[in-house]
N, C-alpha and C positions, 0 to 999 in steps of 0.2 A: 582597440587594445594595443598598448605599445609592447615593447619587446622587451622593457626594462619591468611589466607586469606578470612574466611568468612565475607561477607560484608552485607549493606545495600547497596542500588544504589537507587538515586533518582533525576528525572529532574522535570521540572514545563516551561513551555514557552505559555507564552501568546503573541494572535497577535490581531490587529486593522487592517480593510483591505476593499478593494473596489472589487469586484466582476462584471466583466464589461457582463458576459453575465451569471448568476445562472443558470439558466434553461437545458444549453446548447443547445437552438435552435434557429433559427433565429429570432425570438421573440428580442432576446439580450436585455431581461431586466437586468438591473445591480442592485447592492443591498451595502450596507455599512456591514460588516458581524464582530461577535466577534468571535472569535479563543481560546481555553483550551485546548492544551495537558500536559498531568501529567503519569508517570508510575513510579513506585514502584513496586522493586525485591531485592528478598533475596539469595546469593547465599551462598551456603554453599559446603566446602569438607567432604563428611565422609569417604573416604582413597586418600591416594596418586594419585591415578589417575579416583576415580569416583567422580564427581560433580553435584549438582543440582541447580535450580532454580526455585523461585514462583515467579512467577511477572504479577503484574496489571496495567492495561491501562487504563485510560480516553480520550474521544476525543469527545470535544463539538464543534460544529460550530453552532453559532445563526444571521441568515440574519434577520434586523431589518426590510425588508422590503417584499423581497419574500419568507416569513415565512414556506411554504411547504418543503425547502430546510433545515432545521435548522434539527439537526438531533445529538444524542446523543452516543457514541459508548463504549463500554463498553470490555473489553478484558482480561481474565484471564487464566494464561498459566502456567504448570508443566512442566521442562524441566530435563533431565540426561542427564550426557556426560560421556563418555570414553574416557580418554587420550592414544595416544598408540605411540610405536613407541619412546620411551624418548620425549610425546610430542610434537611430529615432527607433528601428526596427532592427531584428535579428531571423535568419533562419537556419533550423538545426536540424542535422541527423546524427541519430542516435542507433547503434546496434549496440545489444544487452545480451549476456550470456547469464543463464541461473541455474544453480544445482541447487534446489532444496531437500535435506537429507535426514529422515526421519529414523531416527539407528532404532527404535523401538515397534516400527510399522513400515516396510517394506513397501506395504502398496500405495502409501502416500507416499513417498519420494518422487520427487518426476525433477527433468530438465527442461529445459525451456530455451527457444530464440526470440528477440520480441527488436525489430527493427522500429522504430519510431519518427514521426517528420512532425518539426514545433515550427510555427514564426509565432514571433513575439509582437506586438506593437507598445513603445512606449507613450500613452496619453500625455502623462505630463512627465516630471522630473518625480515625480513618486510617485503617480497612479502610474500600474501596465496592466494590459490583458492580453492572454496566449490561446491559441489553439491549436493542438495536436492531431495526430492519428496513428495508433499503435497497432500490432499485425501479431501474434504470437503464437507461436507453435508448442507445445508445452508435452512431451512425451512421460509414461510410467513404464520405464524399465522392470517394473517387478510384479506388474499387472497387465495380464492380459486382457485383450477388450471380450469382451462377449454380444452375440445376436440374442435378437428377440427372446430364447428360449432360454438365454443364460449359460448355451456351451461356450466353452472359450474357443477362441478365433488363435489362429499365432502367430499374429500381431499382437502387440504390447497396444494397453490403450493410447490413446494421442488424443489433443483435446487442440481446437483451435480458434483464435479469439480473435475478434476487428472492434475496436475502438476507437471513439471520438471524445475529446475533453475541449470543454473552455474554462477559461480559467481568468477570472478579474480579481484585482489586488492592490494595495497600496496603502500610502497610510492618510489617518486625514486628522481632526479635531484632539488638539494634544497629542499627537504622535500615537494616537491607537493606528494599530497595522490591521485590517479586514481582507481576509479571502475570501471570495467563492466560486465556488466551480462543480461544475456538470458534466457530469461523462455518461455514455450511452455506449455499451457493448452488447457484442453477440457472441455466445460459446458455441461451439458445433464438437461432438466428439465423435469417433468411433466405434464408441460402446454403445452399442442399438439395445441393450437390453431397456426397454421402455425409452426407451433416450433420454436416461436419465439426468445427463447433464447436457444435456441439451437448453438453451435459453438465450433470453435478452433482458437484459435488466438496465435499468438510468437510476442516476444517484445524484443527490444534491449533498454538500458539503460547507459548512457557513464555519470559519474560525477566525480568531482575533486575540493580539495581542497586546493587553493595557497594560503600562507604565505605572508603577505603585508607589515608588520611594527611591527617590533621588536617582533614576539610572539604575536601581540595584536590585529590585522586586518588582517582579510583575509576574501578572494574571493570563494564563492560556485557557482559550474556554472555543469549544468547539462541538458542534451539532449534526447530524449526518441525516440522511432520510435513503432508505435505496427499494427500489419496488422490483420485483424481479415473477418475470412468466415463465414459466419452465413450455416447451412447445408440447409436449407429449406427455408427459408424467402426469397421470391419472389419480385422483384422489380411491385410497383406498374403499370409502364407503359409497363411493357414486362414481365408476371409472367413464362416466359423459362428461364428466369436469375434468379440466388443468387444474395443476396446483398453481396459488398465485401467492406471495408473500411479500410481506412489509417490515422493512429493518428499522428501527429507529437506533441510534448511537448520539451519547452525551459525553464530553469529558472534558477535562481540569486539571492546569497543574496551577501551580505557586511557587515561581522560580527565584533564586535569589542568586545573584550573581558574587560569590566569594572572594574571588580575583577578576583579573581583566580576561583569563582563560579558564577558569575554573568556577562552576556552580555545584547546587543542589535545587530537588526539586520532592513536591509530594505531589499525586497523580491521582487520581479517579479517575472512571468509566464506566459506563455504563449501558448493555447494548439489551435490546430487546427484539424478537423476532416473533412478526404476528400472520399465522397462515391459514389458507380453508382446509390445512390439514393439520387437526389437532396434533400428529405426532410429532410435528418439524415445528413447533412453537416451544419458544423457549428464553430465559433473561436472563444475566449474572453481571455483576460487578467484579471492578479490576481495582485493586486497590498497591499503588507503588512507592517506594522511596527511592531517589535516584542523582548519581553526583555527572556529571559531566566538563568533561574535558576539551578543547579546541583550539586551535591553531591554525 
């Protein structure tokens, strides 16, 4: 990166949207919801092949109806890179700060550290694939943890995560752009009551982006899969079993580029959750309109 490539980068995209099931449980109360995401990042070279980055994140969702979900998110992140290789590769460290701020539900709120190590390899001049590993610390101020019996400790809970992503990418046959990537993590918390969130879950992720009309409309269509063991959490009707669950996620926009920094967009999704405990099974659609902004 030359020194004449220091940027500003900035997005803005607002959505309007219906929310067929908030809660995610069989309840399937649905809610009409506002959407703001915004980030701002500075990236600068100070030599030829080191680079950095400051960048900040906003992320509001406000359900006008099932108000407990509305939730505020906040993300500030220091990043360097190493170019190596003429370039051909990159390696990054990232520390990430996040406050997410649930003004309706106290014991969701939590903060979080989450240090992160990327290289990149570039296969060709548009294919690349990266792999990571992320570390995160994530505390609830407004929640304390509790033991087995359910008294509370006085310690707030603390929840801790170790992950692994790969990630391949590029574009190929008419300028269609395909991701996919695999991450495997482990949660460890605090809160021994049944160690309820205690687990390791791996996730597959397949998205792609087609070109529809002249540069100006295209197709987002994206797939997920996530399996997840909880280590100790017992199923209510046979406590000799784990609970084990199966995620499936589908979704779609249809973007249309309005200007050279200005679009809109209409959204679907659709996620489904299948477990061997009836209660935690559950499915809803996300349906959005949305314009977007960048620079």
């Amino acid at each position: 990166m030359a020194k004449d490539e220091n940027k500003l980068l900035f997005y803005c995209d607002v959505y309007e949207g219906y929310d067929n099931n908030v809660n995610l449980d069989s309840s399937r109360k649905g809610g009409q919801f506002s959407e703001l995401d915004m980030e701002l990042a500075y990236r600068r070279a100070f030599t030829k092949n080191v680079n950095g980055i400051i960048d900040y994140y906003l992320g509001t969702v406000t359900y006008h109806e099932q108000t407990d979900a509305s939730f505020y998110d906040n993300n500030v992140s220091a990043a360097a890179a190493l170019d190596l290789f003429d370039k051909r590769a990159a390696l990054s460290f990232n520390n990430a700060f996040e406050y997410n701020y649930y003004p309706h539900e106290d014991a969701s709120t939590y903060a979080s550290y989450s240090p992160q190590l990327l290289f990149r390899h570039n296969i060709s001049k548009t294919i690349y694939h990266r792999l990571g590993y992320d570390f995160e610390i994530r505390r609830y101020p407004e929640r304390k943890a509790e033991d087995g019996s359910r008294a509370k400790k006085a310690a707030a809970r603390q929840d801790i995560r170790n992950g692994l992503a790969y990630e391949l990418a590029g574009l190929g046959i008419k300028d269609i752009f395909l991701k996919i990537k695999n991450r495997y993590y482990v949660n460890d918390s605090n809160d021994q009551y049944m160690d309820y969130y205690d687990y390791w879950a791996v996730r597959l992720d397949i998205s792609t982006v087609v070109p529809l009309f002249r540069d100006r409309l295209f197709a987002l269509i994206g797939a997920g899969y996530q399996r997840t063991d909880y280590k100790t959490r017992h199923l209510v009707s046979d406590t000799g079993r784990r609970q084990k669950d199966n995620l499936y996620n589908i979704s779609s926009s249809l973007l249309f580029d309005i200007t050279k920094r200005l679009s809109a967009s209409l959204n679907y999704s659709y996620r489904q959750n299948e477990s061997n405990e009836p209660s935690e099974e559950y499915s809803g659609s996300i349906y959005s309109a949305g314009f977007h902004y960048a620079f």
